[in-house]
N, C-alpha and C positions, 0 to 999 in steps of 0.2 A: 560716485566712489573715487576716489583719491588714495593710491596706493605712491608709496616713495620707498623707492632700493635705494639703500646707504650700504657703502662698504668701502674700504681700503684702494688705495689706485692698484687697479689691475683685479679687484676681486673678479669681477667678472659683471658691473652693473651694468652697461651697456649691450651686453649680450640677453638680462635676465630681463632688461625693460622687452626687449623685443619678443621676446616667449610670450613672458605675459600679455603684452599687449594684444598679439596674433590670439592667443590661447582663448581671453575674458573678449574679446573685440572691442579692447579699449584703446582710446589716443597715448599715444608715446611721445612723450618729452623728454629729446635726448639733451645730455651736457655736450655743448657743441666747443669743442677746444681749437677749432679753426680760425674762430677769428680773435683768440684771447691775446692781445698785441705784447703781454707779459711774460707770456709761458716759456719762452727758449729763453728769454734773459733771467725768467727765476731759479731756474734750475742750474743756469752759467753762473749767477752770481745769488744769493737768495739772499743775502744780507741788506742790499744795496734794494732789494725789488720785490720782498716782502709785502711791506704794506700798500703798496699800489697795489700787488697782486691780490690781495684779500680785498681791497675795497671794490677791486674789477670784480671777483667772483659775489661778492655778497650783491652787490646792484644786478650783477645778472642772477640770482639764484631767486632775490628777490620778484624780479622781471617775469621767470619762467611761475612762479609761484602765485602769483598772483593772476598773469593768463590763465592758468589751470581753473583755479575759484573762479573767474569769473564766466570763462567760458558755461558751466554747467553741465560739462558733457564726463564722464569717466575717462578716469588719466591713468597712467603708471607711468610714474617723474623719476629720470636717471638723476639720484643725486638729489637731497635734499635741501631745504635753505639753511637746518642746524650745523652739517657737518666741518664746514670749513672755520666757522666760528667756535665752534664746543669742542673740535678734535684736532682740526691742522693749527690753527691760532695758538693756544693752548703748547701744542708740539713745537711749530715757530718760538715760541718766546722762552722754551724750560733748554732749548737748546742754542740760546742767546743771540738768534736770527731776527727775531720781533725784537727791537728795541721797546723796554717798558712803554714808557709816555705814547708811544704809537699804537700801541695795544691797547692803551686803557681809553684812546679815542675810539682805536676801532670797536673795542666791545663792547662801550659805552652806545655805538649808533647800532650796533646790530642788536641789543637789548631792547630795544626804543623799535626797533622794526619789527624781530619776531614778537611783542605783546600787539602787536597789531595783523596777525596774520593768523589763518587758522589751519590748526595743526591736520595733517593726514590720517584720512581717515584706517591708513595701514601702513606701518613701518616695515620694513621688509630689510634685514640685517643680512648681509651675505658674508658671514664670518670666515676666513681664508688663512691659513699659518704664510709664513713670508719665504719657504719654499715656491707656494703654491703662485703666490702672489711677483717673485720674483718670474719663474716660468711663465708665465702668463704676458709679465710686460715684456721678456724678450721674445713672444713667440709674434704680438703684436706689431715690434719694431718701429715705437715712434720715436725719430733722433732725439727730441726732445729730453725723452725719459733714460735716455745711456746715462747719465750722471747723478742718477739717485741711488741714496746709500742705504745700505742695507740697518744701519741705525736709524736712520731716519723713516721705514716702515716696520721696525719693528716697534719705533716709539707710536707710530702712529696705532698699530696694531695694540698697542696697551690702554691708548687715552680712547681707541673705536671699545673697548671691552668694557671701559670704565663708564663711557656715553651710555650704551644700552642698557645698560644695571642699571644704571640710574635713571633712564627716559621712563617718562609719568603722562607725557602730553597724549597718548592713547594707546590702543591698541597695535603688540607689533609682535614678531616673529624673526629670528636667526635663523639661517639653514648653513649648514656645512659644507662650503666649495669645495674644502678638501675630501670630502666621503663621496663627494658626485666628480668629481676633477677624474678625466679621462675616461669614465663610463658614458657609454653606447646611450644605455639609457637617461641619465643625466639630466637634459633638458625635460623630460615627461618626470622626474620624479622632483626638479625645482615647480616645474609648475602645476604639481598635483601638490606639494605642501602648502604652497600657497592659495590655491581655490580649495583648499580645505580650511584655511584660516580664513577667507573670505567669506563662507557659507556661516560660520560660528556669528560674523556681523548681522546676520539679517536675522 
């Protein structure tokens, strides 16, 4: 079983791999943003560091995705291999950050790479308003992320709503950060909607 949480920066996917993981006693595949030699210069300048930045992330999304498959063992993947290409790409290039001809290389190769990958066997949506999502990356505190605009998560926040609606590759599920964001209980009721969508596969 191959579960992937997709959501917004800051929804909270990092925290939901680990529930779940502890919860099903499956392996967790985090997004590890420590060694991405990109990250502080994209967010300093995105225009200039864009397309490096998407071709770093899609080679490693790819990377993490393919261990997953081949391992054989039950995963929950922080972060999937579509998100960056179908939702931040997409957001880069409508806010004239992705130069055209750069985008239609990069989407051209991440086409040509997802038909050749198989898709998760459970999509896990962690849908968040950009209150909830702002709160969250400042309670985290990575410098990195001080210069991200609030346009710029709510577009993402539109093209993540538009993804789900239209994702077809299998079976998936949305839970509401914001109805669980500051309850006690929270963590047992993200991971009781989830092994209950779990149970519906078998």
């Amino acid at each position: 079983m191959h579960i992937a949480i997709a959501g917004n920066i800051g929804a909270g996917k990092t925290y939901a791999t680990y529930l779940l993981s502890q919860a099903l006693r499956y392996e967790a595949a985090y997004e590890d943003d420590s060694d991405n030699p990109f990250l502080t210069d994209f967010y300093q300048d995105m225009v200039r560091w864009a397309f490096p930045m998407q071709i770093y992330l899609l080679n490693k999304r790819l990377e993490s995705t393919l261990a997953i498959q081949r391992s054989g063992a039950d995963y929950v993947q922080d972060r999937t291999l579509y998100e960056d290409a179908e939702v931040f790409a997409p957001v880069l290039r409508q806010m004239d950050i992705l130069p055209a001809r750069e985008y239609e290389v990069y989407r051209a190769l991440y086409e040509k790479i997802a038909s050749l990958v198989k898709p998760p066997d459970l999509l896990v949506y962690l849908r968040a308003s950009v209150p909830t999502l702002v709160e969250q990356i400042l309670a985290r505190g990575r410098p990195y992320e001080e210069n991200i605009s609030l346009e710029y998560l709510r577009k993402l926040n539109q093209a993540y709503e538009a993804w789900y609606a239209a994702y077809e590759r299998g079976p998936k599920l949305a839970i509401s950060m914001d109805e669980l964001h500051g309850r006690e209980d929270g963590p047992v009721l993200l991971v009781d909607q989830v092994v209950r969508r779990v149970v519906t596969l078998f």
